[in-house]
Kinemage of the C-alpha trace (Angstrom):
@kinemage 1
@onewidth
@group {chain A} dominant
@subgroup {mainchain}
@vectorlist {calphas} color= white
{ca unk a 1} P 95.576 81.841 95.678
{ca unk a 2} L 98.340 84.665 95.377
{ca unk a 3} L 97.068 85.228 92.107
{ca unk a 4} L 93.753 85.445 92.708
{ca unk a 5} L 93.690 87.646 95.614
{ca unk a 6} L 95.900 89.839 92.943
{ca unk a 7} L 93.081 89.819 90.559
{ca unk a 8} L 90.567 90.803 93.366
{ca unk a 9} L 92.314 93.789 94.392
{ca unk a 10} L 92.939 95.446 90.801
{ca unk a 11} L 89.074 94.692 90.173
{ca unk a 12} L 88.144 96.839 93.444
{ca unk a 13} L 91.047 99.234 92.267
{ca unk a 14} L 89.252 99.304 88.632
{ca unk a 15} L 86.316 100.148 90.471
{ca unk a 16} L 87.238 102.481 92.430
{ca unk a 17} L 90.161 104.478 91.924
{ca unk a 18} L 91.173 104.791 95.209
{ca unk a 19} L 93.946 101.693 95.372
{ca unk a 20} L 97.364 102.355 96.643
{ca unk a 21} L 99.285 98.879 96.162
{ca unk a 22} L 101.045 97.962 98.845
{ca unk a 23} L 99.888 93.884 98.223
{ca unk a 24} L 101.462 94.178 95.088
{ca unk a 25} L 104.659 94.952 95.534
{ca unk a 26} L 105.521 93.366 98.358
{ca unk a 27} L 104.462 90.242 96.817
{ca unk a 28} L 107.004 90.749 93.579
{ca unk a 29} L 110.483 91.464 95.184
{ca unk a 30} L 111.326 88.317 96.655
{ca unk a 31} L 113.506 86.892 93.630
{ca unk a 32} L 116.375 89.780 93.171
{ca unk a 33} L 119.553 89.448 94.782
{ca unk a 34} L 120.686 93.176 96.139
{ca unk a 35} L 124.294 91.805 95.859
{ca unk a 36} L 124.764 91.165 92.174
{ca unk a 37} L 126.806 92.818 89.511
{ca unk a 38} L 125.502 93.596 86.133
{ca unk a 39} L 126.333 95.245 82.931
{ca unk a 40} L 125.270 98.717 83.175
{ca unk a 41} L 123.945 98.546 78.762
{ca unk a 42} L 121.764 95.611 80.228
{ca unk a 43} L 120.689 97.286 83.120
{ca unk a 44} L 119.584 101.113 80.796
{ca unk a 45} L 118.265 99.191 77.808
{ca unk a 46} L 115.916 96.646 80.488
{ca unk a 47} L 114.475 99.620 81.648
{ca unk a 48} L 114.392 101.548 78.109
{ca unk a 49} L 112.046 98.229 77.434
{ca unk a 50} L 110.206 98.556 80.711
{ca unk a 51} L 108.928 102.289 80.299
{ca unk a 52} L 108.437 102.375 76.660
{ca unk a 53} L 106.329 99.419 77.588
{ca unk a 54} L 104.558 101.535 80.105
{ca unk a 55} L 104.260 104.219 77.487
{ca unk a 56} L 102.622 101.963 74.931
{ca unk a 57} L 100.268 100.270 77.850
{ca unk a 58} L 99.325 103.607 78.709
{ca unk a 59} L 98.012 104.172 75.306
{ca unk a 60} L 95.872 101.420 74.707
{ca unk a 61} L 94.243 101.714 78.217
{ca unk a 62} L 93.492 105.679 76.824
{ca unk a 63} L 91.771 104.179 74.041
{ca unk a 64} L 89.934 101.640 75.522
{ca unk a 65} L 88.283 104.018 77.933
{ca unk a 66} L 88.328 106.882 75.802
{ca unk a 67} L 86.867 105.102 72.850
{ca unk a 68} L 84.435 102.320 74.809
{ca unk a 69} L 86.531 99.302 73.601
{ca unk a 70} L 86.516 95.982 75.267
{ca unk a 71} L 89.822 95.319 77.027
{ca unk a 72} L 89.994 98.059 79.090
{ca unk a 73} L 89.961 96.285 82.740
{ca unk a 74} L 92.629 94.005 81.373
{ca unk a 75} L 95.354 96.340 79.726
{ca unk a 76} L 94.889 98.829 83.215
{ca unk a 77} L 95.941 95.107 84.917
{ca unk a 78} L 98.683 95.001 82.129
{ca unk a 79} L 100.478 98.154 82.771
{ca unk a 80} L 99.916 97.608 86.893
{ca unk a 81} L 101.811 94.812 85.979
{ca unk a 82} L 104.397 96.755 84.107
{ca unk a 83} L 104.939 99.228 87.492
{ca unk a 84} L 105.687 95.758 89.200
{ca unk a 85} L 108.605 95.256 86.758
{ca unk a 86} L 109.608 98.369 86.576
{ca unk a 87} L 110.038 98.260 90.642
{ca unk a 88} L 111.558 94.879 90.487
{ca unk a 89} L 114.272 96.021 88.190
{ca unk a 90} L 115.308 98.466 90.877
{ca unk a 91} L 115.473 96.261 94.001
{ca unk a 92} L 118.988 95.417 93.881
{ca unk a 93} L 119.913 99.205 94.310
{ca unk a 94} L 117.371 100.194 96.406
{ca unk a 95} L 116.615 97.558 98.316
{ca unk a 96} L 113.170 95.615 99.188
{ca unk a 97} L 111.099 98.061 100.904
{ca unk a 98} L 111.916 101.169 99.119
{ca unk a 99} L 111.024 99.459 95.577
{ca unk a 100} L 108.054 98.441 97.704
{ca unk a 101} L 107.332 101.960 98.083
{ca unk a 102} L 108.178 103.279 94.869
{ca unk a 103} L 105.365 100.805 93.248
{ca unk a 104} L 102.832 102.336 95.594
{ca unk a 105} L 103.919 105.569 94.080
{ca unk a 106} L 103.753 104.019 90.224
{ca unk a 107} L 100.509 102.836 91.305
{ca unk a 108} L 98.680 105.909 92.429
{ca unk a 109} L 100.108 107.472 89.081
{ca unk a 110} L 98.317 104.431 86.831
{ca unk a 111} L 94.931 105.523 89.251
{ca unk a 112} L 94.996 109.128 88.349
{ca unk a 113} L 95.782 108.804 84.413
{ca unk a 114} L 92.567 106.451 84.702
{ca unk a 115} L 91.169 108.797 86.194
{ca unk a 116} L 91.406 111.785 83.928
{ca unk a 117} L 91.058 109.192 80.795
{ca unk a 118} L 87.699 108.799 82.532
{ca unk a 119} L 87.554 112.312 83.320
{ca unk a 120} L 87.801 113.275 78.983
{ca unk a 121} L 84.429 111.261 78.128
{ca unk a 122} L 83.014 114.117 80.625
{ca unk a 123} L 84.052 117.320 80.352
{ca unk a 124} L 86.983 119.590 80.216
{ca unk a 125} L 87.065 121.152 83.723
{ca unk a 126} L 86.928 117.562 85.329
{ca unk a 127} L 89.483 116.422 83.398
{ca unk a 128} L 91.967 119.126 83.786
{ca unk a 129} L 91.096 118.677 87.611
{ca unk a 130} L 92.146 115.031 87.365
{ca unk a 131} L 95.197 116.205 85.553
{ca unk a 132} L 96.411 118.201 88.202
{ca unk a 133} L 95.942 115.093 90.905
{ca unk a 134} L 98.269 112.957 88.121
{ca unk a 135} L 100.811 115.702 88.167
{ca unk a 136} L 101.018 115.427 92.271
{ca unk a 137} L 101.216 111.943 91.881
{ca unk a 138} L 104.566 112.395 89.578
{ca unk a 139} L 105.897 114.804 91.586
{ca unk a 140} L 105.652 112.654 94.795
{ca unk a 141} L 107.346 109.508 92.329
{ca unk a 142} L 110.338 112.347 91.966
{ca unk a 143} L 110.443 113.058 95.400
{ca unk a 144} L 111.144 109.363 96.277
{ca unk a 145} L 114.116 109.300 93.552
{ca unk a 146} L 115.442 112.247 94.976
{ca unk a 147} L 115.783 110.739 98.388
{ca unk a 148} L 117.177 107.769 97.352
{ca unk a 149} L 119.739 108.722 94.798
{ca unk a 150} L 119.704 111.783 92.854
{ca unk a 151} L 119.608 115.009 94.835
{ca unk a 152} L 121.140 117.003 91.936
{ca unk a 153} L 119.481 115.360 89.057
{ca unk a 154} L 116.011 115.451 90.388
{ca unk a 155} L 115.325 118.347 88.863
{ca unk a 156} L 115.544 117.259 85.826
{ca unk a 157} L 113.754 113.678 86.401
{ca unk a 158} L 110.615 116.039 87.592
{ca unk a 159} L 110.740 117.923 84.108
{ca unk a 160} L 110.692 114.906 81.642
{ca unk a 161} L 108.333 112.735 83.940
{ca unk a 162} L 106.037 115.955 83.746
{ca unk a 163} L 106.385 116.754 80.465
{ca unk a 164} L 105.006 112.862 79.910
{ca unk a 165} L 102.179 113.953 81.574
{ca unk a 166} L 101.549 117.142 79.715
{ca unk a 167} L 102.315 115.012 76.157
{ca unk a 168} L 99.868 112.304 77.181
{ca unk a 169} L 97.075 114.865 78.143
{ca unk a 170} L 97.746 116.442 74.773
{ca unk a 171} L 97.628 113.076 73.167
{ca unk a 172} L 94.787 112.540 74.872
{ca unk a 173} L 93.054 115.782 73.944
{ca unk a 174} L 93.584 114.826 69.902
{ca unk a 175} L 91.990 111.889 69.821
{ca unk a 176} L 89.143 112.937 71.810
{ca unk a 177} L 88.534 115.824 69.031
{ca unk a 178} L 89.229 113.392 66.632
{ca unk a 179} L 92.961 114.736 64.800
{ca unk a 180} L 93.998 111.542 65.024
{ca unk a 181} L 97.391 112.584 63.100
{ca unk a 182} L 98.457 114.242 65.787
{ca unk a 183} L 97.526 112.005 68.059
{ca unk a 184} L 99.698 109.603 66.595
{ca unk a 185} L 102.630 112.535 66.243
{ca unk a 186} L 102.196 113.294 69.667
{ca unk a 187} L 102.604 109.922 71.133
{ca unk a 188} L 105.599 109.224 69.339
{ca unk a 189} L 107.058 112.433 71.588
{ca unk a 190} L 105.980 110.576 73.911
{ca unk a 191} L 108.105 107.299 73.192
{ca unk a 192} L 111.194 109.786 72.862
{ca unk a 193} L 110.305 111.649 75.903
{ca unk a 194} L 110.508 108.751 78.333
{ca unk a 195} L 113.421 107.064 76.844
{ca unk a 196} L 115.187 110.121 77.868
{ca unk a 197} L 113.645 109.492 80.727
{ca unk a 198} L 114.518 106.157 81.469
{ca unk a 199} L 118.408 107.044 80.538
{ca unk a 200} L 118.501 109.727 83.107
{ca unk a 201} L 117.429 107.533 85.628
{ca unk a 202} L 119.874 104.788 84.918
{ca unk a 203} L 122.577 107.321 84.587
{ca unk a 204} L 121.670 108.799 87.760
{ca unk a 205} L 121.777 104.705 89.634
{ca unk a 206} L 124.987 104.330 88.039
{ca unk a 207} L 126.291 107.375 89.581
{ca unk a 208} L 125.338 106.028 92.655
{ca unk a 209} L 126.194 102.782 92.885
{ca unk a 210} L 129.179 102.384 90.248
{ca unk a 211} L 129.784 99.066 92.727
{ca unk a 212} L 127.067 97.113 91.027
{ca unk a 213} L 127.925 97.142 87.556
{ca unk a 214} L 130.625 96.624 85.032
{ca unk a 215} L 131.266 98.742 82.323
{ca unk a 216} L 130.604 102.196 83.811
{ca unk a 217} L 133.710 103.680 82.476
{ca unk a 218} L 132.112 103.446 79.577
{ca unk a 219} L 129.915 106.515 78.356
{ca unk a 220} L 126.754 105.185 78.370
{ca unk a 221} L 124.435 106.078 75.394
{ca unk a 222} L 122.139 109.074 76.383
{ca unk a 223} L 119.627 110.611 73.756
């Protein structure tokens, strides 16, 4: 039933592109344990895996729009699923409601790269309008981090996540001109760009909460 009512709500969300999330998450967070101590190389390279994925999801839902390929309802419900994960990984640090929160914020950034996917088969202007709604949308995912757990570092969490964005439009603008080179170049950038990404972040949760994992001491690998 769970799973259905799931698959309802991304269809209206599909449609729509007006769906915030909260269903989702809540329903995902029940299995972590908020007390347990892991290895911190476990902990950066799950969530290397988890954003590269979302990189890589992010891409094939750009083509399927862009290009009119089947699939595209299903890999936008693939890379919802992927913010799921991604919020999961982070409930023993943050707790249950704030991951709860911070896949709202995932979500609404999934609905406005959608949207200005959508927004390239159209025309420039709408597209670069779209853009700037998918840049609000990162800036309020970096606003969340900040209150949770990296004051000083946010900063430069709000430059790489952005500079996804800008590499993606780019990415995006290639292959709608056809340079597919480029488009290929570019994306790769983009693979680099949120790894770096990713290792910030799991520097910056080490940082604060050194408690729940071993292996800290240890200089963990940052590109």
């Amino acid at each position: 039933m769970l799973t259905f009512l799931k698959i309802f709500i991304f269809v209206f969300f599909a449609v729509t592109l007006s769906f915030t999330g909260r269903a989702f998450g809540q329903s995902t967070l029940n299995a972590a344990d908020s007390g347990q101590v892991v290895s911190a190389i476990d902990f950066q390279m799950k969530l290397r895996k988890l954003w590269d994925a979302e990189a890589v999801m992010t891409r094939k839902v750009m083509l399927c729009i862009v290009d009119t390929l089947p699939g595209a309802l299903l890999t936008s419900y693939e890379l919802i699923q992927i913010q799921d994960e991604i919020g999961d990984a982070l409930v023993p640090y943050f707790g249950k409601e704030n991951p709860a929160e911070f896949i709202e914020l995932l979500y609404a950034k999934v609905n406005f790269s959608i949207e200005v996917f959508k927004a390239a088969r159209l025309d420039s202007i709408t597209a670069k309008l779209a853009l700037k709604k998918w840049h609000e949308s990162t800036d309020r995912v970096n606003s969340f981090l900040k209150m949770m757990c990296a004051p000083v570092n946010a900063n430069e969490l709000k430059m790489l996540l952005s500079k996804n964005v800008d590499l993606t439009f780019e990415e995006l603008h290639y292959h709608v001109y056809g340079d597919f080179a480029a488009d290929v170049i570019v994306f790769e950038s983009i693979r680099n760009g949120i790894q770096k990404y990713s290792d910030k972040l799991s520097n910056v949760i080490f940082e604060k909460y050194p408690e729940k994992f071993v292996e800290t001491k240890t200089k963990i690998v940052q590109n």
